[in-house]
C-alpha positions as CSV (number, residue, x, y, z in Angstrom):
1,X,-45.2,-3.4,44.5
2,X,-47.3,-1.6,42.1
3,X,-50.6,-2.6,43.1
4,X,-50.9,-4.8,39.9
5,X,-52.7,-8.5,40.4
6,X,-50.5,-11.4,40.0
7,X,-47.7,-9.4,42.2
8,X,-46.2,-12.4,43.6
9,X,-45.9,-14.3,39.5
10,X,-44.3,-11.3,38.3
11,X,-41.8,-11.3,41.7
12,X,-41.2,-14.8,40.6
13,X,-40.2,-14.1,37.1
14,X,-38.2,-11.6,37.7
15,X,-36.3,-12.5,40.9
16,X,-32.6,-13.8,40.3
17,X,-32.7,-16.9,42.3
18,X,-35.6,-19.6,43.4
19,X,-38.2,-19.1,46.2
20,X,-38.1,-22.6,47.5
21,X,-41.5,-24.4,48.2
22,X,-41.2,-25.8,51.6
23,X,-43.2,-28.1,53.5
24,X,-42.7,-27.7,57.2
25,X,-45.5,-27.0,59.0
26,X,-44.0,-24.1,61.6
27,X,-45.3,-25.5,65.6
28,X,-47.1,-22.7,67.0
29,X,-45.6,-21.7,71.1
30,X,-48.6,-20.1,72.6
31,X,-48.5,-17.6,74.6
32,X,-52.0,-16.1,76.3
33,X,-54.2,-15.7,73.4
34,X,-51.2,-15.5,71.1
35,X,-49.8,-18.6,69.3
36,X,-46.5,-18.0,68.1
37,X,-44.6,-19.2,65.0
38,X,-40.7,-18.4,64.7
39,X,-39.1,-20.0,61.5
40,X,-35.2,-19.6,60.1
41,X,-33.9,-20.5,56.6
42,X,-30.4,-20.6,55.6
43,X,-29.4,-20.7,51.7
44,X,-25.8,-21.7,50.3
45,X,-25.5,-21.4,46.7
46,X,-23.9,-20.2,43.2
47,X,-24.9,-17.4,40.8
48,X,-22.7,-17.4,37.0
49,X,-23.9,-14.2,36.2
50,X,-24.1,-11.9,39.3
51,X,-24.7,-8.8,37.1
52,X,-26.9,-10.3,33.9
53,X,-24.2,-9.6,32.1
54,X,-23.9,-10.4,28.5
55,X,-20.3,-9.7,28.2
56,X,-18.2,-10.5,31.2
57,X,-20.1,-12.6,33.5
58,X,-19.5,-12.1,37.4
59,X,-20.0,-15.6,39.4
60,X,-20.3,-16.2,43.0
61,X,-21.4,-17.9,46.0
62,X,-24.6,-16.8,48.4
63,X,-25.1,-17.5,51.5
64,X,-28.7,-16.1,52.4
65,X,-29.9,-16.1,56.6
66,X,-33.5,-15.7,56.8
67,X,-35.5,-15.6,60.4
68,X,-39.1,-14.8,60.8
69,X,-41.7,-14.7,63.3
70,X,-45.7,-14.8,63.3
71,X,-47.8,-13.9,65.7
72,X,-51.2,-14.9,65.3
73,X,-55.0,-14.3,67.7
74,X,-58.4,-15.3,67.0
75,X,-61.5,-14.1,68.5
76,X,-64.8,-15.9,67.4
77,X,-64.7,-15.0,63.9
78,X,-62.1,-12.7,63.1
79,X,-58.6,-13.3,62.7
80,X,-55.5,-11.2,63.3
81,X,-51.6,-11.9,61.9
82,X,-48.4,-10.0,62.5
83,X,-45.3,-10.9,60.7
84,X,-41.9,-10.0,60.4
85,X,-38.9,-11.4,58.7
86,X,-34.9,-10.3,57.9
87,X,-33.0,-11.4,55.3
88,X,-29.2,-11.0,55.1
89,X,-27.6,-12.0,51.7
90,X,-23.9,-12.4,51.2
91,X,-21.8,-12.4,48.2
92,X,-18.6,-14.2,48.4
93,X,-17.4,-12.4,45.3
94,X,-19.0,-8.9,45.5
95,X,-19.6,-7.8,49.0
96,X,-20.6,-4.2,47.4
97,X,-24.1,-6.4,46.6
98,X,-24.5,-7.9,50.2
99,X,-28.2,-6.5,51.2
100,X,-30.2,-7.1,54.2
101,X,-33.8,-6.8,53.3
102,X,-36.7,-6.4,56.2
103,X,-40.7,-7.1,56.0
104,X,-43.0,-5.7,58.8
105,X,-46.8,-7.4,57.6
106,X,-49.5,-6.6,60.1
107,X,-53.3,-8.4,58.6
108,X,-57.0,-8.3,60.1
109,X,-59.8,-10.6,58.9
110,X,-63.1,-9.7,60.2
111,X,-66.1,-11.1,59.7
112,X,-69.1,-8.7,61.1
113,X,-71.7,-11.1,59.7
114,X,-72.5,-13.9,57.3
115,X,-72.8,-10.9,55.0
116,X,-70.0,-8.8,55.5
117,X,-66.3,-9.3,55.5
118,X,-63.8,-7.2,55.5
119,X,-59.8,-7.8,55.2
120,X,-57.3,-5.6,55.8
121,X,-53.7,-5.2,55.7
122,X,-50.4,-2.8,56.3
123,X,-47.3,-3.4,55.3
124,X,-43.4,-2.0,55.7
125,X,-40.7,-3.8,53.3
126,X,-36.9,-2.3,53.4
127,X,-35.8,-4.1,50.0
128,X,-33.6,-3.8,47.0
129,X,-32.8,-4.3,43.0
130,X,-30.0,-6.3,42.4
131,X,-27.2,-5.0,40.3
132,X,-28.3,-5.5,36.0
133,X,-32.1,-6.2,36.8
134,X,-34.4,-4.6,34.3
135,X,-34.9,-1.5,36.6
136,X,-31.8,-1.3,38.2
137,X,-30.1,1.9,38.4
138,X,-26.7,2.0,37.1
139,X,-24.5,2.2,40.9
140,X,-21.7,0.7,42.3
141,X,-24.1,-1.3,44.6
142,X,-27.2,-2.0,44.3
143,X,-30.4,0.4,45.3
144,X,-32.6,0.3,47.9
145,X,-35.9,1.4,48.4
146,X,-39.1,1.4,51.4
147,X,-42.7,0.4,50.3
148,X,-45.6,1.8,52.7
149,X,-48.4,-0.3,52.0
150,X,-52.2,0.2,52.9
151,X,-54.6,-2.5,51.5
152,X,-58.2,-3.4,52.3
153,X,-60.9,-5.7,50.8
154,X,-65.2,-5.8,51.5
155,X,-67.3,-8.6,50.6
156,X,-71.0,-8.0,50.9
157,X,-73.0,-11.2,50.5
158,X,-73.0,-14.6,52.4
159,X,-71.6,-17.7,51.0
160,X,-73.1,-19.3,48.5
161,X,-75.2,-16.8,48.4
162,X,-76.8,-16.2,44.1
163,X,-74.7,-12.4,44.6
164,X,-71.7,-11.3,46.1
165,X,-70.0,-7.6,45.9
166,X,-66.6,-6.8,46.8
167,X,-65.0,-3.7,47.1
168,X,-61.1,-3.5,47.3
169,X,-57.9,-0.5,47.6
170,X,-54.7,0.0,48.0
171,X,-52.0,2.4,48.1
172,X,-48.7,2.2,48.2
173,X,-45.6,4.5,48.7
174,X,-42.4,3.6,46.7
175,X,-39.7,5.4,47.5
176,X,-35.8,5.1,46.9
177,X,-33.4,5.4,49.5
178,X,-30.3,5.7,48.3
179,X,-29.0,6.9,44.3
180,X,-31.1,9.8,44.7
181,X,-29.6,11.6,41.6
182,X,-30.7,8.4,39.6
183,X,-33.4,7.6,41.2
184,X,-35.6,10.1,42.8
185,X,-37.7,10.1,39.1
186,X,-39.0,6.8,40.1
187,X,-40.3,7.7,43.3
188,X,-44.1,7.2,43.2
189,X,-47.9,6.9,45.1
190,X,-49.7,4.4,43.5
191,X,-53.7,4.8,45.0
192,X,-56.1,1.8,43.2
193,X,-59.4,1.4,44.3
194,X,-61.8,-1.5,42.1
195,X,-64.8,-3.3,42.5
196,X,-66.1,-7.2,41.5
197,X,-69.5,-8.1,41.2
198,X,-70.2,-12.2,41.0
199,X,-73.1,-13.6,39.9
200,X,-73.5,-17.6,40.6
201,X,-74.5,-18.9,36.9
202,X,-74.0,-22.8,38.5
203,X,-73.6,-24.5,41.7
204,X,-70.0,-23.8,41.4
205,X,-69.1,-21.4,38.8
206,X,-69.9,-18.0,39.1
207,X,-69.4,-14.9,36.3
208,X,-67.8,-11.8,37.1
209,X,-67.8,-7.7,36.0
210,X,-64.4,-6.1,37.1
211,X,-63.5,-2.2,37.5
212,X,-60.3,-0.9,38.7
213,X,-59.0,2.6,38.5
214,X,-55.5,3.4,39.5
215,X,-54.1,7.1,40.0
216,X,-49.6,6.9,39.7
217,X,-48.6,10.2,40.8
218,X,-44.3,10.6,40.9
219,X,-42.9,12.2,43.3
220,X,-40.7,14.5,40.6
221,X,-42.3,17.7,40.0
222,X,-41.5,17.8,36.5
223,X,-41.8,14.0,35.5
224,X,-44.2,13.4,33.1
225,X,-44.9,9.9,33.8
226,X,-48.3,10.8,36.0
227,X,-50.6,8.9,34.8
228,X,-54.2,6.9,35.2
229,X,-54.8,3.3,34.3
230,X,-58.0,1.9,34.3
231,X,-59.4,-2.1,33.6
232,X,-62.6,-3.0,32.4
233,X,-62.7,-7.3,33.0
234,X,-65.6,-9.7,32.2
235,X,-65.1,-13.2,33.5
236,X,-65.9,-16.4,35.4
237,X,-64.4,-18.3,38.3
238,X,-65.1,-21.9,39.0
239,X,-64.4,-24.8,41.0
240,X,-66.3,-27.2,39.1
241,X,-64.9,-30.2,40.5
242,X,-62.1,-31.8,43.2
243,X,-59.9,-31.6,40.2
244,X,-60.7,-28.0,38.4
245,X,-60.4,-24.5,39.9
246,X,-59.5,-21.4,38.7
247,X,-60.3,-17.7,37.4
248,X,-60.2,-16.4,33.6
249,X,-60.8,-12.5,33.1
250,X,-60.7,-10.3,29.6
251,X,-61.1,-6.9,28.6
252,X,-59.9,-3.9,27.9
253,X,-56.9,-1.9,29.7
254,X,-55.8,2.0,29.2
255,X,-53.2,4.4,30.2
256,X,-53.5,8.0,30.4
257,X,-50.9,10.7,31.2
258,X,-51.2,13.9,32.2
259,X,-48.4,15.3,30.3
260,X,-49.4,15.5,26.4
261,X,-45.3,14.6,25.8
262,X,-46.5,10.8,26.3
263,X,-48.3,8.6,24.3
264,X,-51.3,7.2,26.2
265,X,-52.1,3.3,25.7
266,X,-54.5,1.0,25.3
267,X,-55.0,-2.9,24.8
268,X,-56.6,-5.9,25.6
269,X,-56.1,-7.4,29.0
270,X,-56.3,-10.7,30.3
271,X,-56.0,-12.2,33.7
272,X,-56.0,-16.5,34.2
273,X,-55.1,-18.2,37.0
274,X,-56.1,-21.9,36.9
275,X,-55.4,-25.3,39.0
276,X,-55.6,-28.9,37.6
277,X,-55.2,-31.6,40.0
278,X,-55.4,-34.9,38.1
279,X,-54.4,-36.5,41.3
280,X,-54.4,-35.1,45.2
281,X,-50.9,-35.5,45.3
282,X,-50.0,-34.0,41.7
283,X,-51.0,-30.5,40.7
284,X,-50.8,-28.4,37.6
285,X,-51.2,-24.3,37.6
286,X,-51.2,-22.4,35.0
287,X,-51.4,-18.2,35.1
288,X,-51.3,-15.7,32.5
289,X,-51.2,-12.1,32.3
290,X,-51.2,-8.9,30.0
291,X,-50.7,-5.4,32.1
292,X,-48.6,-2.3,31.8
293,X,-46.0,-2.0,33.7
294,X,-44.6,1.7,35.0
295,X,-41.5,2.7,32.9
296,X,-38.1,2.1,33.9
297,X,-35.7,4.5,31.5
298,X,-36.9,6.5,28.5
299,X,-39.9,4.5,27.4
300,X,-43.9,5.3,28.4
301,X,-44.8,2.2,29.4
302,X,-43.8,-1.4,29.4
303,X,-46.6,-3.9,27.6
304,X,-46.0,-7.2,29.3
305,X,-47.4,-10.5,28.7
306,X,-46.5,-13.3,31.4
307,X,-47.1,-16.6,31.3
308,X,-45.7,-19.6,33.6
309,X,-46.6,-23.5,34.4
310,X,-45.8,-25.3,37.0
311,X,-46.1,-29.0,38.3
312,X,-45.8,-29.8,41.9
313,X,-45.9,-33.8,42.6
314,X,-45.5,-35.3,46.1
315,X,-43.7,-38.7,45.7
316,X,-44.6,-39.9,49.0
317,X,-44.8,-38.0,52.5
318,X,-41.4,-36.5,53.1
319,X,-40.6,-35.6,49.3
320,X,-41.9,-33.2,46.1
321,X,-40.8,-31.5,43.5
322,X,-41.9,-28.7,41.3
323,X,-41.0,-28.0,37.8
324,X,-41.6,-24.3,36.4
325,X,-41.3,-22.4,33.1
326,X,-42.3,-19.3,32.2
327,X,-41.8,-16.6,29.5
328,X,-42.2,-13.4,29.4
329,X,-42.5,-10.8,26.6
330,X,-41.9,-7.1,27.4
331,X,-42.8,-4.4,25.1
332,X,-41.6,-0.8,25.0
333,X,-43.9,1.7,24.0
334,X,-42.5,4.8,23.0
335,X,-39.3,3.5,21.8
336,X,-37.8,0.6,19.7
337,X,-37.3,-2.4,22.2
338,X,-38.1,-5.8,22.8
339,X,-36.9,-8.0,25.6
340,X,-38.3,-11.8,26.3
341,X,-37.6,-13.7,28.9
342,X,-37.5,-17.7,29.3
343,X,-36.9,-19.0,32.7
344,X,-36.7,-22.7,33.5
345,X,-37.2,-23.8,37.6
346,X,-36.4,-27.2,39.1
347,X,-37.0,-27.7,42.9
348,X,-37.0,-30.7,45.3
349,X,-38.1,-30.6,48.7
350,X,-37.5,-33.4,51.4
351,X,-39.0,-33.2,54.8
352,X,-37.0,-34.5,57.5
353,X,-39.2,-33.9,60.3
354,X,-42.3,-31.8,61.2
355,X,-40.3,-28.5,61.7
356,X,-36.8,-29.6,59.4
357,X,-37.0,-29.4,55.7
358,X,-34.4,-29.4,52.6
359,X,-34.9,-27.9,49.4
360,X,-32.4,-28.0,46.5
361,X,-33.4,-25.7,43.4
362,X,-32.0,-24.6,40.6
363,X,-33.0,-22.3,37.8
364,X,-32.4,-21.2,34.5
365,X,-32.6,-17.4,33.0
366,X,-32.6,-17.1,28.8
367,X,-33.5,-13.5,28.0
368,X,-33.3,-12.2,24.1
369,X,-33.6,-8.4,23.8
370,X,-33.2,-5.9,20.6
371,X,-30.8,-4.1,22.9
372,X,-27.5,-6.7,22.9
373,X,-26.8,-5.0,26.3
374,X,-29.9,-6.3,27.6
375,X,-29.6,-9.4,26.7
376,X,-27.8,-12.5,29.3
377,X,-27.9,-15.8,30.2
378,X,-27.8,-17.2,34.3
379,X,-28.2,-20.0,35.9
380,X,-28.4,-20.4,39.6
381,X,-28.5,-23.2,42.1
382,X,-29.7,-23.0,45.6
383,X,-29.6,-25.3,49.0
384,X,-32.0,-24.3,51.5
385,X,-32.3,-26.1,54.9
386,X,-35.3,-24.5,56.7
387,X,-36.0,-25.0,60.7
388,X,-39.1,-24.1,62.8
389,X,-39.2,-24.6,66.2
């Protein structure tokens, strides 16, 4: 929730169990202008290393009860979307770690012309860091925190159009809600505001000049993690053919502080996310990413490099699966650590009907660190039997 690109890759990587990839297609109940669209997961599995653990694993069961609702309204050309959704997790072994976790999501797409477009977006998520995560605090349960998000996008320039500008921002408002002692120096306002300008070199490949500038102001009067980061991207984004899509960035990436006690940074930075689809029912994507990430104990800044693959095949109408690994390789600047991080993700998915699917998943967590204490293995396996109505 940093305001970062590639949000959801990073959530991915990180997250102790699978997000399963379903295929229901929710009915929508209309009501007036409104269509709609209630949906309800439930999720039965095991975790062997509750806590990433090195030493004394913790395993347990899960059960996870997820309902969520849409509503959505169109008017001519402009589209509107409200969505909320509750999650209630349950530890067989360690009900100190039960959470429930709520996201409010309210979106706007308008379209004023052929040549202007504007998105826009709000969001309020109640969430929390599992117990041993890389950010964790050290409690007896884990912590939780609120993100206020604002976001908003402007394209200028009709499609297919030689030109297009767009303008985007965001801000966001982390704050912790609980283990204030231990937390309240990671409270933070993230503001980011960038712009893109594409220029159509082919019928269906178009180069790109990227700014963004993003002011991190903590909470903590005296931290002296304030700091400015700001990305300078050349690249192009295609979709040459039925098979090919994707988007490939470079450049260079810097971090200033405010305080003179820490050591400002700079690097490289890349940015690819890219599609392969040999065949319409098989598909290969591939992202990669280098970024700073904000500190999460002593050190300035984390240098991570992500990277992750993942093939999605449909074997026939009712069932797919997905195969994902990834690795990343975390940096601390400032002092002497090294973490990296292998995960290995197996999914299958089996529609039953329209509106009933069933999703088993399992994953697998490697991650080698200079710190021994840091360093665990996990593996997790999940059931999930999703229902829309």
């Amino acid at each position: 929730m940093e305001g970062k690109n590639f949000g959801l890759l990073m959530a991915v990587l990180s997250a102790g169990y699978i997000v399963p990839s379903y295929a229901i297609e929710p009915a929508s109940v209309t009501t007036g202008p409104l269509a709609v669209k209630p949906q309800v997961s439930i999720q039965l599995g095991h975790n062997d290393n509750l806590f990433s653990d090195r030493r004394s694993a913790e395993s347990s069961m899960i059960t996870v009860i997820k309902p969520s609702v849409e509503l959505l309204a169109e008017r001519k050309n402009d589209a509107y979307r409200l969505s909320y959704s509750i999650e209630d997790g349950q530890y067989a072994n360690s009900q100190a770690d039960d959470y429930t976790d709520q996201e409010l999501i309210a979106e706007a797409i308008i379209e004023l012309n052929s040549r202007h477009r504007v998105d826009a977006n709000v969001s309020y998520i109640k969430d929390h860091e599992d117990r041993g995560s890389n950010n964790a605090a050290a409690g007896d349960k884990p912590s939780r925190y609120t993100d206020k998000l604002l976001g908003f996008s402007y394209r200028y320039g009709a499609q297919g159009a030689v030109a297009n500008v767009e303008l985007t921002g965001s801000y966001t408002d982390h704050e912790f809600d609980n283990f204030k002692a231990l937390n309240e120096g990671r409270d933070r306002e993230n503001s980011l505001i960038g712009g893109v300008f594409y220029y159509r070199v082919a019928p269906k490949t178009s180069g790109l000049v990227e700014l963004r500038y993003e002011d991190i102001a903590y909470d903590l009067s005296t931290s002296t993690l304030d700091n400015v980061e700001t990305k300078y991207l050349l690249g192009v984004k295609w979709d040459a053919t039925a098979k090919t899509s994707g988007t490939a960035k470079l450049g260079y990436m810097e971090k200033t502080y405010d305080s003179s006690a820490r050591n400002d940074q700079d690097s490289l930075s890349w940015e690819v996310a890219a599609r392969w689809s040999p065949l319409t029912y098989s598909v290969f994507d591939l992202t990669a990413m280098h970024d700073f990430e904000e500190a999460s104990g002593n050190e300035d800044a984390i240098d991570t490099q992500s990277y992750s693959l993942t093939w999605t095949h449909a074997w026939n109408e009712r069932l797919s699966t997905n195969i994902m690994l990834s690795r990343m390789d975390e940096e601390y600047t400032g002092i002497s650590r090294e973490d990296q991080t292998d995960t290995l993700m197996l999914g299958a998915n089996y529609e039953l009907q329209r509106w009933l699917a069933v999703n088993l998943a399992y994953s697998q967590t490697d991650k080698g660190s200079d710190l021994d204490d840091e360093a665990y293995k996990r593996e997790q396996l999940m059931l999930t039997v999703s229902v829309s109505f």
